[in-house]
N, C-alpha and C positions, 0 to 999 in steps of 0.2 A: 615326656616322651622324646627321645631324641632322634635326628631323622641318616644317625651313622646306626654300625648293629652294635649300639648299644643296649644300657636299660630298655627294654617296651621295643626298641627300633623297628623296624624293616629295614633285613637284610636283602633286599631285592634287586632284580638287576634293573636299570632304568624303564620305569614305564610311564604314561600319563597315568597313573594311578598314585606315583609318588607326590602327588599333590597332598593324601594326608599327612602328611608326612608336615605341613604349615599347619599348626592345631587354630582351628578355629576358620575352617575354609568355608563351614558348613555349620552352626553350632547344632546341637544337638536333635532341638526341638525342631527346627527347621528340616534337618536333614530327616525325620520321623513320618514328617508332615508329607514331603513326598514317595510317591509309591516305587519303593525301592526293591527290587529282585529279589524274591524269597530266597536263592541262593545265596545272598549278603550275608543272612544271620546264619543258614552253616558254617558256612567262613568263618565268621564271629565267632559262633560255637566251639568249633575245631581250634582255632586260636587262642579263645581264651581259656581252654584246658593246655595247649602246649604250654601257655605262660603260667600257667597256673602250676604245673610239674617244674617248668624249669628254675624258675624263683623261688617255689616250697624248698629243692633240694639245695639251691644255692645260701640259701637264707643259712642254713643248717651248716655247711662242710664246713668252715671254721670253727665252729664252735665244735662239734664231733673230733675233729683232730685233736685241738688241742685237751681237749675233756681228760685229764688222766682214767687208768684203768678203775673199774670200782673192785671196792676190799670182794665181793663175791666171784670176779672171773681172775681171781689173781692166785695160782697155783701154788698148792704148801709149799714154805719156804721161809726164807728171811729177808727181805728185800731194806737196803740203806738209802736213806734219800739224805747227800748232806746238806745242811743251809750254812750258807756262810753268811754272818752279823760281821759287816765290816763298817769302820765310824775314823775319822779324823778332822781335825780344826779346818774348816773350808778357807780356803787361799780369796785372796781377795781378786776384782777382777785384775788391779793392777799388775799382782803379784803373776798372774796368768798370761797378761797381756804379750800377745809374740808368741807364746810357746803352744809348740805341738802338744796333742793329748798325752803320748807317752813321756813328755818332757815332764806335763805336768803333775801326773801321776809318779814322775820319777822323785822330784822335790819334794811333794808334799802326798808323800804314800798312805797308801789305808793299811790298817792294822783289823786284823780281820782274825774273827774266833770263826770254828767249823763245829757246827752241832751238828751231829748226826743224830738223823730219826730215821728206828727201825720199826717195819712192820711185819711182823713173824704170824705166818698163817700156819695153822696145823703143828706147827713146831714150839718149841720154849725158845727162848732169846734172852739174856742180860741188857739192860739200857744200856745202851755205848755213852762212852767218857766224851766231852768236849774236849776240842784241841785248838791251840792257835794259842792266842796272849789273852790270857783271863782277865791278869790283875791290870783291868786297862781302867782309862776313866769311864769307861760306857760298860756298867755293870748291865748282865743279863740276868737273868733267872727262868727255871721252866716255871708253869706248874703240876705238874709231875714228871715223873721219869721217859727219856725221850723213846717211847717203846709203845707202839701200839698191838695188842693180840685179836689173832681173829678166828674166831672157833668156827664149827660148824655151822654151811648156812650164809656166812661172809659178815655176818654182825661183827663190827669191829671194837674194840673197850680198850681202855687204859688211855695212856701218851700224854706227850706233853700237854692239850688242849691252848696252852699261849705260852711265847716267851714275852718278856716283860724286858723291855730297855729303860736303861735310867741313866741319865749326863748327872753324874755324880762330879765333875769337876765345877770350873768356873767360868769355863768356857765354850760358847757354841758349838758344837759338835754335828758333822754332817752323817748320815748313817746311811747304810743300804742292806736292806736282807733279801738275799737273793736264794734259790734250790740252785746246786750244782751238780747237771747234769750228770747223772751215771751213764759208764759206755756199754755196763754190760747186762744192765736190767732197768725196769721202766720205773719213773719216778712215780711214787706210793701214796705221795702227800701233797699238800696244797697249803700255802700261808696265803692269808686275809683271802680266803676262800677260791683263790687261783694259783698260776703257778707264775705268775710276773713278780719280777723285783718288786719292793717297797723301800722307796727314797724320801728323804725330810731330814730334816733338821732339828735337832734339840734343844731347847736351852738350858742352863743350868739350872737341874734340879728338876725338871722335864720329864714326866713318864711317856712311853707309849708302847702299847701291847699290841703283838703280832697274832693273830689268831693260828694255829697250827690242826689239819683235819683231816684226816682220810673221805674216800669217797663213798656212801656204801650203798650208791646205787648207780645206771646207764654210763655204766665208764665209756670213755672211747679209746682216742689212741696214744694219747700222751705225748705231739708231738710237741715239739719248742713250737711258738707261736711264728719265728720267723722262717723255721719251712711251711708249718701253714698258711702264711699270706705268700708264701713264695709258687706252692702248690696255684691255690686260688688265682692267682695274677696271671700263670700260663694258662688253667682250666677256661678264664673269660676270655682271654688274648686269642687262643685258640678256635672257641666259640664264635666271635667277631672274623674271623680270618677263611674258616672254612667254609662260609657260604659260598664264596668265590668261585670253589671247585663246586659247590652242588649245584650252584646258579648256571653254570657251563654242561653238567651233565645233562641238568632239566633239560635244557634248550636245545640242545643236540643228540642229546639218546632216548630221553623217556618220557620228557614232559611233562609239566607240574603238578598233574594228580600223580601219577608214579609216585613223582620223584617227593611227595608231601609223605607218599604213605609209605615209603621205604626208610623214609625221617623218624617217623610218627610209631613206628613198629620198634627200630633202632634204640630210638628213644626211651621208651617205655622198656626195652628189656635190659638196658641200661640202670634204669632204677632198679628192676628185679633182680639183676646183678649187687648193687648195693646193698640192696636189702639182703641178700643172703651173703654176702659177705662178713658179716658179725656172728654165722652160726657157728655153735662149739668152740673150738679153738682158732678158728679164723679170727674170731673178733680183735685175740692177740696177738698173734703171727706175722711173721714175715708174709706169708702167704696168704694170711688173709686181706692184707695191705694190699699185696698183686693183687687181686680180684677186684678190691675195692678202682685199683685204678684200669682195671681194665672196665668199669663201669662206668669210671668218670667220661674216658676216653668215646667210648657208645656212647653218650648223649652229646658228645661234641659232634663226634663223625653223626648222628642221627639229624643234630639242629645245621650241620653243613646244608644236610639235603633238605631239611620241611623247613628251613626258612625262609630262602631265595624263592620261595612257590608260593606261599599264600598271599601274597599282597598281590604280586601278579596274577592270580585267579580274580583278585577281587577287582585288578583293570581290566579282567576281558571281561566282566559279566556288562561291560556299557560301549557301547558303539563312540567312536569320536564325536566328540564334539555333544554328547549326553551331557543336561545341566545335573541330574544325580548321581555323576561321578563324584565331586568333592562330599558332599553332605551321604555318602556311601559309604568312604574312605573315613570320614570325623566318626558315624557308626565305628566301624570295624577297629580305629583307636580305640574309642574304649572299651571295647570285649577285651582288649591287650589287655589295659588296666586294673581291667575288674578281675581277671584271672591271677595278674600279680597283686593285689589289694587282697584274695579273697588265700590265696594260698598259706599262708602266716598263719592264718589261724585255723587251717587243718593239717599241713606236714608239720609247721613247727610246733604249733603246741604236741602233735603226736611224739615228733621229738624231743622234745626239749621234757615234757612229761611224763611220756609212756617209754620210747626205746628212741634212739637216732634209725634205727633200723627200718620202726614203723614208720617213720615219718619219709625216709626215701620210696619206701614201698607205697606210700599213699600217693607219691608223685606218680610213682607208675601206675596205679587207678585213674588219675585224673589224665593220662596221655591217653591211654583205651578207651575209656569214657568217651574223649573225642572224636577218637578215630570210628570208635562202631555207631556213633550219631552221625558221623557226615558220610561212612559207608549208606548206612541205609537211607539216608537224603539224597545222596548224589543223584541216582537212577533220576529221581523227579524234578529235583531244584539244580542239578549242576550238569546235566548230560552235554557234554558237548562242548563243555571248558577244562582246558587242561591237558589237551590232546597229545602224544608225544610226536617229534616230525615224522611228517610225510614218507611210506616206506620204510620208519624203524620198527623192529620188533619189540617185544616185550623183553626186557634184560633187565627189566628193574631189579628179578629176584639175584642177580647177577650181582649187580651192584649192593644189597644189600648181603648177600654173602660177603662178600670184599670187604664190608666195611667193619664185619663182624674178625675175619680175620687181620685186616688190619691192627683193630683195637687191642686183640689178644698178642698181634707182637709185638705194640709200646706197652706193653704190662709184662711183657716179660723185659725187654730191654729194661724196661721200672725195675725189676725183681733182681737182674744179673748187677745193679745200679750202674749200667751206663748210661743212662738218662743223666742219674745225680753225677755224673765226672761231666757230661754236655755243661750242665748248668754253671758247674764250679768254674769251668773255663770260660762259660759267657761273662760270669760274674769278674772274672780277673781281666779281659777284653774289656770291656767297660770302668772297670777299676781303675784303670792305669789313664794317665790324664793324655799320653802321647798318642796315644791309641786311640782314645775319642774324640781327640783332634785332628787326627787322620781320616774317623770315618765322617765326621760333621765336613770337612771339607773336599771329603770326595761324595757326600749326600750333595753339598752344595753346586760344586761341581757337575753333575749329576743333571741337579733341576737347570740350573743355568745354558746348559745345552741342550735341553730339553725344550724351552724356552727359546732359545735362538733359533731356532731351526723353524723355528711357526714363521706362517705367513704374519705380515705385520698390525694386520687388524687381531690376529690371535694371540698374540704376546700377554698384550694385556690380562685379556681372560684369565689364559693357562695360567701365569703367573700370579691372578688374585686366588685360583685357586690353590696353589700349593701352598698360600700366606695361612688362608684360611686351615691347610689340613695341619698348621702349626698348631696354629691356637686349639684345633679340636681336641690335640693329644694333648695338650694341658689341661684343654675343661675333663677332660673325662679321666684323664691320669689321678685326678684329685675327686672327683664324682665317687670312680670306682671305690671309695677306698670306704664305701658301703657296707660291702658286703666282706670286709677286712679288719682293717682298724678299726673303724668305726664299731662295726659288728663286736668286736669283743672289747671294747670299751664299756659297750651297753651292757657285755655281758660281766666286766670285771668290775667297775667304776661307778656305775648306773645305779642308786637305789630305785627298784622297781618294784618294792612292796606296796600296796595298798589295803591296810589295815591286816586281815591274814593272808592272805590272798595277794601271790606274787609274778607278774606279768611274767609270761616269756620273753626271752631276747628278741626273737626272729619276729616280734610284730610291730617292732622297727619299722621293719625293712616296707610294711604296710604305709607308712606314715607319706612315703612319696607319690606311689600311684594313685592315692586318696586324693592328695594335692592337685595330682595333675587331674581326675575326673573332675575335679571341684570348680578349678583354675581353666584349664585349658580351653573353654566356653567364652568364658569371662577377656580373658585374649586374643583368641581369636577378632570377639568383638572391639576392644581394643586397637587391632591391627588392620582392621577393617574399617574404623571410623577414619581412625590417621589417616588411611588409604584416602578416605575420601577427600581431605583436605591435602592432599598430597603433602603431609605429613608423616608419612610411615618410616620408619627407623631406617635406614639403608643395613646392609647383610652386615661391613664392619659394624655398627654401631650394636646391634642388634646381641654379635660376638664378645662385646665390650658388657654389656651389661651383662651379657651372662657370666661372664668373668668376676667384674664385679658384685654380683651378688654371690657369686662361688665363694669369693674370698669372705664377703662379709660373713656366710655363714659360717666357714674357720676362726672367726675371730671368737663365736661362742666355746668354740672345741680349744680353745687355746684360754678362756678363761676356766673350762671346765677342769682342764688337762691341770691348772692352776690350783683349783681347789681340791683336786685329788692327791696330789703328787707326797702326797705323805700314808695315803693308804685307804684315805675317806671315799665315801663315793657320793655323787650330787643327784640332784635329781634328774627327773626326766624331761624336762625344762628344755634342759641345754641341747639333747640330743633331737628332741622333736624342733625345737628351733631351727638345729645346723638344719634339717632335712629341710623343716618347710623354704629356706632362703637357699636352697640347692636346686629346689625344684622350683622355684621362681628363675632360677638362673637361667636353667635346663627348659624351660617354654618359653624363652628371650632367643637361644641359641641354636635352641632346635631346628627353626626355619634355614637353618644355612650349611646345610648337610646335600643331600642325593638330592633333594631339588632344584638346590644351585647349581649344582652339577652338569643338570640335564639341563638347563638352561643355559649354560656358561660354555662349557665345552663345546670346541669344535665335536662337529659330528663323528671324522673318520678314526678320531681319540676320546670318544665319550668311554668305551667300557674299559679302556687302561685308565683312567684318572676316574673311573669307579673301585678299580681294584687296587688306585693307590690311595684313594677313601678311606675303603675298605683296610686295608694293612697299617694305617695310622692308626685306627683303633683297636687291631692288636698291638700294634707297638704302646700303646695306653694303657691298654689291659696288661702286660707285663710288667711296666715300669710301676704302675700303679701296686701291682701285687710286690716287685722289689723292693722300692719304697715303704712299704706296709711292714717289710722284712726289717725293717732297720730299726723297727719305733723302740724296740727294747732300748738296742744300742745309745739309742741318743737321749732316751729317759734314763739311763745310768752314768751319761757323759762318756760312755765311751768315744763316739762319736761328738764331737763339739761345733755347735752353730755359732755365727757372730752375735746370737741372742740368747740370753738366759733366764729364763722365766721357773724352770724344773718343770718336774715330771715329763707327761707327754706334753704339754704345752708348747716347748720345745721343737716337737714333731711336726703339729698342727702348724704352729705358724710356717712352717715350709709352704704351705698351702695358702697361706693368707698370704707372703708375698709374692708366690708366682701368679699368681690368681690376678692380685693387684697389679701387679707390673704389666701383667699379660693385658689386662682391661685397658692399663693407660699407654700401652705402646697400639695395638690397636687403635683407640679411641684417635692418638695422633696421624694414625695412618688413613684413616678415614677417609679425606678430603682424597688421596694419592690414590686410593683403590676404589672411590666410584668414578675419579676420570681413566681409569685404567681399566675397568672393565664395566660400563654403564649399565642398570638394571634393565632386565628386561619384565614384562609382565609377568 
């Protein structure tokens, strides 16, 4: 659990309550032991149903995106999907050495055949001819005609079922089979059961068979996988950034029961949005796309508002200076947990088995669920917490109008794609290397006046904290990449059979908050005994290890990305590994978020360096979702690293060296940042 609005977080505004927010202030048994406020576990309740919605649906949106359409919602017709088999003598590093990607591709070019594979629904079709250079040394072959028919009903028959490549020369041969995007209808087909390239290498006289397959059942939307992780990266970035604004409204207009149930409503009609966004021809449309993001957008605008309010309910239920504030807060932790542990295996298996549809819709059961148990709790367990100020009226219903129109006009801006021209030009901002050295040194700039301007005992502080909001956009830039990369690695790479019977994806994404109920006890105590010998980690150190266990746990996903990178998939090994040495990181680091904060900052500047917190970790959630955009590129070399491993291996290790470097430049800074800003209790 982290203590930015991340995974599990609190997004709250500073209160003594952000003490849970240090796992293990309380452990669990102890926190039990004392008689703690029957309003706690509404709280708890209410909580672990928003997590339990928010996590089910997020588990899912990658993989739904990228899901191509199935052979039943695909209208008669004849739809082309081409694959290009492209293969040439791989260049050595030396040969490589100095030149740009297009250099290299210019000297030593691929020869590339285009199979087309058609799927004709309702209609007759001829198999279409191959084109490009046949008589090359990487013979192909189908096995049958590249023509899949789909009668009534959406049963699909015929088609190639595999191309077969064979290094008929003498020489190693590199290969790539890739789908090439059609502009004016959705891709139909799927090779080795997804729609990502397949890279490796042959030796002579080398077979290897490409599986080739329609879908014929819960299509979704068939997008390229790098607007889906591009999608994702704003939808969390976003999520992270607008408590800000809901955390200012609670406090000043409506006050945090309002402002939870204006969340909590939003929310929830959000998913029901979702959910009926796949009906009829929505599910393939243009327009049913609008809808769907006018849904995403509602449970962002919704978690603006119920998330800056429930931690802070659970600080007013204890007067200052109460010993079962902390062992209150370690409670209401793990209702987070248990609500993201338990969700996986009711939206995603609903999705991933029965419909993507259901499984958003089931989100929105579990958001209702909470809200009409802490409605009818309140009157007795919480009257009298949550009040809005002094002399405001009621205008919640105000603001949750607003929010509902809001979301309806970035779903059209979605629709007219001026969103998609914003993005293109962030993307070309960033692209250009003068331009990011402009804005790094006017960011720097920036802090450094920022900085100056403090009384001299406050330099220190402010300026540990801004080191610190460094490091956090790197732990969580590579955290996030969860519920992205990660996410459909498991879904494309992952053997996740067991005997017939075949796991979901999304109960992955289970694998951390497990960790952290398991863990975060165990820590706690940990952190506590240290304490006692005044032994406890200082906050850099603390950053440092979370670092470096971030990284270690990339180094599995860089051997995994290793043993995949020709088309195999490994086991589950590797992926429950990366997670449990992620969430080891993630309960090292966690302590050095909003708590520090509250502790560290001057006072008459505590909620601007909450809100510049706060915006590192959308700027995480973005990067991390752009990032996630690129993995194709760099598992086909278009993109080229100073390291070559192939496949995704390639990707991951981006991860394993900022991770590392980030641990060890930390780790040196250590000594400079406890005399710079000395702990306080």
């Amino acid at each position: 659990m982290n203590n930015t609005p991340g995974p599990r977080g609190s997004t709250s505004a500073p209160s003594a309550g952000d003490a849970y927010l240090q796992p293990g202030t309380a452990t669990p048994d102890q926190a039990i032991r004392q008689s703690q406020p029957p309003g706690l576990f509404l709280l708890f309740i209410v909580e672990m149903w928003e997590r339990f919605s928010y996590y089910g649906m997020r588990g899912l949106l990658v993989l739904y995106l990228v899901s191509i359409i199935a052979t039943p919602e695909l209208k008669p017709g004849v739809y082309t999907t081409p694959i290009d088999i492209s293969h040439r003598v791989p260049p050595t590093k030396l040969q490589v050495e100095g030149l740009t990607n297009e250099a290299v591709d210019a000297q030593y070019p691929w020869t590339t055949q285009t199979h087309p594979v058609r799927v004709a629904v309702g209609e007759t079709a001829e198999a279409p001819a191959p084109t490009g250079e046949l008589n090359s040394p990487l013979r192909v072959t189908a096995k049958a005609p590249p023509l899949f028919t789909v009668a009534a009903g959406g049963a699909s028959s015929g088609g190639p079922g595999e191309y077969t490549l064979v290094n008929s020369s003498d020489k190693e041969l590199e290969y790539k089979v890739e789908i090439r995007w059609p502009n004016d209808q959705p891709v139909a087909v799927t090779i080795n059961k997804a729609t990502s390239a397949v890279v490796g290498t042959l030796k002579p006289g080398e077979t290897k068979v490409i599986p080739v397959a329609t879908r014929p059942e819960n299509g979704g939307r068939g997008w390229k996988k790098a607007w889906a992780n591009n999608l994702y990266g704003w939808y969390t970035g976003m999520a992270y950034l607008l408590p800000i604004l809901g955390g200012l409204i609670a406090d000043r207009f409506i006050g945090t029961h309002r402002s939870m149930l204006v969340g909590g409503l939003v929310i929830a009609l959000g998913h029901i949005v979702l959910a009926i966004s796949g009906l009829g021809d929505w599910g393939q449309n243009e327009m049913g796309m609008s809808i769907f993001i006018f849904g995403l957008v509602l449970i962002v605008l919704g978690t603006g508002h119920f998330k800056p309010c429930v931690s802070v309910m659970v600080g007013q239920l204890y007067k200052p200076g109460d010993p079962r504030r902390d062992g209150g807060f370690s409670i209401f932790y793990m209702g987070i947990n248990l609500g993201a542990f338990l969700c996986a295996f009711v939206c995603g298996t609903l999705g991933e088995k029965v419909g993507w549809h259901w499984g958003f819709g089931s989100a929105a059961v579990g958001m209702i669920a909470g809200l009409v148990i802490y409605t009818m709790g309140r009157p007795k367990f919480l009257a009298g917490i949550g009040l809005p100020p002094e002399g405001k009226g009621n205008t919640a219903p105000l603001f949750g109008v607003v929010s509902i129109a809001l979301a309806a006009g970035v779903a059209w801006l979605f629709h007219t794609g001026f969103l998609g021209k914003v993005d293109t030009q962030i993307n070309a901002f960033f692209g250009s290397t003068i331009y990011v050295a402009l804005f790094i040194a006017a960011i720097v700039a920036l802090v450094g006046w920022f900085v100056a301007i403090k009384k001299p005992g406050e330099r220190g502080p402010v300026f540990s904290i801004f080191v610190y909001i460094l490091f956090n956009v790197f732990f969580w830039m590579a955290f996030e990449q969860a519920g992205s990369s990660l996410n459909l690695f498991a879904e494309e790479n992952t053997n996740r059979t067991v005997g017939s019977w075949t796991m979901p994806t999304t109960w992955f994404q289970s694998v951390n908050p497990l960790v952290i109920i398991l863990f975060a006890p165990v820590f706690g105590m940990i952190w506590t005994s240290l304490g006692r010998r005044n032994m406890n980690p200082s906050q850099p150190v603390k950053i440092g290890l979370g670092l470096l266990l971030l990284g270690i746990g990339y180094l599995f996903m860089v051997r995994a990305g290793m043993l995949t990178k020709d088309g195999a998939k490994v086991g589950m090994f590797w992926l429950t590994a990366t997670y449990f040495m992620h969430t080891m990181g993630e309960l090292c680091l966690s302590p050095t978020g909003l708590s520090y904060v509250t502790k560290t900052a001057p006072v008459r500047f505590m909620s601007l360096l909450m809100g510049v917190w706060f915006l590192s970790s959308f700027v995480a959630g973005v990067a991390g979702g752009k990032l996630a955009s690129l993995t194709e590129e760099i598992e086909k070399g278009q993109i080229k690293l100073p390291w070559n491993f192939g496949g995704q291996a390639d990707f991951y290790m981006l991860f394993v060296v900022s991770s590392l470097a980030g641990a060890l430049v930390i780790f040196l800074l250590a000594p400079l940042m406890k005399r710079l800003a000395p702990e306080k209790g």
